[in-house]
C-alpha positions in Angstrom: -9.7 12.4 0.7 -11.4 10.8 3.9 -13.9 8.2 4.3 -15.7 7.5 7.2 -19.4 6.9 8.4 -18.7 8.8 11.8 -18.9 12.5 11.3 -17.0 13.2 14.5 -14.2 10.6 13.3 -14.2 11.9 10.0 -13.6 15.6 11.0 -10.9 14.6 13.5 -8.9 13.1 10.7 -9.9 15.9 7.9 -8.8 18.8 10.6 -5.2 16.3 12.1 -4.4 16.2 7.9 -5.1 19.5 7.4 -3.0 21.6 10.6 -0.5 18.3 8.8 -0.1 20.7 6.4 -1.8 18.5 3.8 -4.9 19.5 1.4 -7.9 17.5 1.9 -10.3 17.4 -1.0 -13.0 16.1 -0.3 -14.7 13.5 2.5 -17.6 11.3 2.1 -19.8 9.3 4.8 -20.2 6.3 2.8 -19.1 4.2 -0.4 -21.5 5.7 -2.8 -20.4 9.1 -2.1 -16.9 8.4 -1.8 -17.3 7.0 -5.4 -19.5 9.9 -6.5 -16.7 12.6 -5.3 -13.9 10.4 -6.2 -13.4 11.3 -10.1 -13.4 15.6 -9.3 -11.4 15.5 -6.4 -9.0 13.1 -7.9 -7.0 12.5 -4.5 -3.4 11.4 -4.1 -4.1 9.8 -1.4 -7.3 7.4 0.4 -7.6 7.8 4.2 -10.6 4.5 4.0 -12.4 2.9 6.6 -13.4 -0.6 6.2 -17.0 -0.8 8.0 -18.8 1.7 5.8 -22.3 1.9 4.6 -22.0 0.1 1.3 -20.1 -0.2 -0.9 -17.8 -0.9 1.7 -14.3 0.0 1.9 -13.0 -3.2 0.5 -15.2 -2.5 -3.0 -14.2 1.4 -2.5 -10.7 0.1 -3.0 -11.0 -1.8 -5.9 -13.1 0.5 -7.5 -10.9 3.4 -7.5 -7.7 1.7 -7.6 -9.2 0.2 -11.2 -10.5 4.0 -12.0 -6.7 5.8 -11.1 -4.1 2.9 -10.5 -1.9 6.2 -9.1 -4.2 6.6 -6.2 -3.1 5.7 -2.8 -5.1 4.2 -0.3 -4.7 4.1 3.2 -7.2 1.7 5.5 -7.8 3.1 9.1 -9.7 0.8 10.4 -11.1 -0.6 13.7 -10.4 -4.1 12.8 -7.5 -5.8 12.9 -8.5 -9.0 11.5 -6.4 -11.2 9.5 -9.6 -11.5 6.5 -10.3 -7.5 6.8 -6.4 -6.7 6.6 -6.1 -9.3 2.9 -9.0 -8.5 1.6 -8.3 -5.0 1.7 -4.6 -5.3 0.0 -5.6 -8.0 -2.2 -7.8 -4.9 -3.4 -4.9 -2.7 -3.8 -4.8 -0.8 -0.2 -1.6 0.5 -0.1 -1.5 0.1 3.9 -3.7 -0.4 6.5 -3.7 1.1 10.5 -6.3 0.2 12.9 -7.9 3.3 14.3 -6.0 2.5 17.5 -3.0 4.6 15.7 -1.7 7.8 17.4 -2.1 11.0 15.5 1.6 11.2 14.6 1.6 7.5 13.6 -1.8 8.4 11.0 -0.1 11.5 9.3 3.3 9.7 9.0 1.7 7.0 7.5 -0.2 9.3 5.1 2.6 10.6 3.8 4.8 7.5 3.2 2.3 6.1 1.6 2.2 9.4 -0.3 5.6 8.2 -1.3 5.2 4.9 -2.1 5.6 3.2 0.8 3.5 0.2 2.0 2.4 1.3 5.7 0.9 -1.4 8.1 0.1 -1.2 12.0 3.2 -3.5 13.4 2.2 -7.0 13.4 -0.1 -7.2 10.2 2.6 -6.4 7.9 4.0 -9.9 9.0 0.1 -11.3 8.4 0.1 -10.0 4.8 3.7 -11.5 3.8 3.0 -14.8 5.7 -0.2 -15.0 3.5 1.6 -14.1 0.1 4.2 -16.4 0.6 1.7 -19.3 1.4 -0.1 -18.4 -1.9 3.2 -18.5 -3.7 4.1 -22.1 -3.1 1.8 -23.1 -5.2 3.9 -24.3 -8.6 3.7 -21.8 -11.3 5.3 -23.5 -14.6 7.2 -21.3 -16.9 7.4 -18.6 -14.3 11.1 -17.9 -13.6 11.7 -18.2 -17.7 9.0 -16.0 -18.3 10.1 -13.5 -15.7 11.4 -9.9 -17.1 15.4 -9.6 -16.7 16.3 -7.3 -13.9 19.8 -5.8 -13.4 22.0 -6.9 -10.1 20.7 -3.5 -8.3 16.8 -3.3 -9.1 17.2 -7.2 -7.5 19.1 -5.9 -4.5 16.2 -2.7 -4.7 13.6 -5.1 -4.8 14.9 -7.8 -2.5 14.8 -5.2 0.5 11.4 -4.2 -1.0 10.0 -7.4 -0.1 11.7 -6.9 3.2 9.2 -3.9 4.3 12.0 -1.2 4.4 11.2 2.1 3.2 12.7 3.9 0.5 14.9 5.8 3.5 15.9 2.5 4.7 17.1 1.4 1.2 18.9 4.0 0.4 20.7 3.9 4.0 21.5 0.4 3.5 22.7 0.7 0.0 24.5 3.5 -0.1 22.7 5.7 -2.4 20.2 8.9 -3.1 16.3 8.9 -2.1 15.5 9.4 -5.8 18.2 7.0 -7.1 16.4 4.2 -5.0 12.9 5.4 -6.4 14.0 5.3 -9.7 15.3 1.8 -9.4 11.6 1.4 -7.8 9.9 3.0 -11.2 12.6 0.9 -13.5 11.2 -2.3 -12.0 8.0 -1.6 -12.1 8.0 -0.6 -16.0 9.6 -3.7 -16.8 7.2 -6.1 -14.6 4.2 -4.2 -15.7 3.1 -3.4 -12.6 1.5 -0.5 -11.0 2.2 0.0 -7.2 4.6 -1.1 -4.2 1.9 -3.2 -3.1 2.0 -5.3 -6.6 5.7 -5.2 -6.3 5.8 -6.8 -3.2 3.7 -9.9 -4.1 6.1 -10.2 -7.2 9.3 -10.6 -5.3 8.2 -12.6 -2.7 6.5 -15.2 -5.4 10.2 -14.7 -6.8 11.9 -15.6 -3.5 13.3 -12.8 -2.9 11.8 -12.0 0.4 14.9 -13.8 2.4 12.7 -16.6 3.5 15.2 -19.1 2.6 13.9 -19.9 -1.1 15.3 -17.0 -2.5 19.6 -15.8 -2.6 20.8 -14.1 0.7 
């Protein structure tokens, strides 16, 4: 599904997804009737932009994301600002280009974040680590004891999780299958409770266990 106030902008991407070999749904020209269509077309995945009549794109995310916690959402965005890029993850965006992205880079995004991946333009993937490990430094009592047991793998998974490597990546570096990786992905996430990459991410890097020198090598 794509969401965007410029009709021209919003076609291009529609008709890109499309000759991508991917089914577009439905689009919508603003919040209220992105939320309206959202429930029947039921989409996979959320090509949003931020700057959208309101609700905007930030409250578009949260809505849905608390509707279908499977949904995927994908900013494309003109901004690039640090406050635009949080507030839209803290949300549950799943990743987040600015609009500057080439064609190929917007339909592989789409698809890894079809997948699970978290996709961001190079450079604010850095921004929204930086600012999750600054939140985590605050003390958390009780944390660590209360923290679900995880074998040695799902940590080694979820370590290079927190890293930003891709399912691909993992499974290059570890030595194993595409689906054994994303099983260990779904086994961690049952166990934590959690719904999404994005979620796992903030978990392992208030665990650590992003290699920032608070966590195990």
């Amino acid at each position: 599904m794509v969401v965007d106030d410029h009709p021209m902008w919003r076609e291009g991407v529609a008709r890109d997804l499309a000759e991508a070999g991917m089914t577009v749904v439905a689009t919508a020209a603003d919040g209220t009737e992105a939320l309206t269509r959202f429930p029947a077309a039921r989409p996979h995945v959320l090509v949003l932009d931020l700057q959208i009549p309101e609700p905007n794109g930030v409250e578009v995310t949260a809505r849905v994301v608390a509707q279908d916690p499977s949904v995927r959402v994908l900013i494309l965005s003109a901004s690039g600002e640090q406050a635009d890029v949080l507030e839209a993850v803290k949300a549950g965006a799943t990743g987040y280009l600015v609009k500057s992205a080439s064609r190929a880079e917007l339909i592989d995004a789409v698809r890894r974040v079809a997948q699970g991946d978290t996709v961001f333009t190079p450079g604010l993937a850095g921004l929204v680590l930086g600012e999750y490990r600054r939140l985590s430094d605050a003390p958390a009592p009780g944390r660590d004891d209360d923290a679900p047991r995880l074998t040695e793998r799902e940590t080694e998974v979820l370590r290079l999780v927190a890293k930003g490597l891709s399912y691909k990546q993992i499974a290059e570096r570890l030595v194993l299958s595409h689906r054994t990786v994303q099983n260990h992905v779904q086994n961690t996430l049952r166990k934590l409770q959690l719904h999404n990459r994005v979620q796992l991410v903030r978990y392992a890097i208030e665990q650590g266990l992003d290699d920032t020198g608070r966590g195990t090598p």
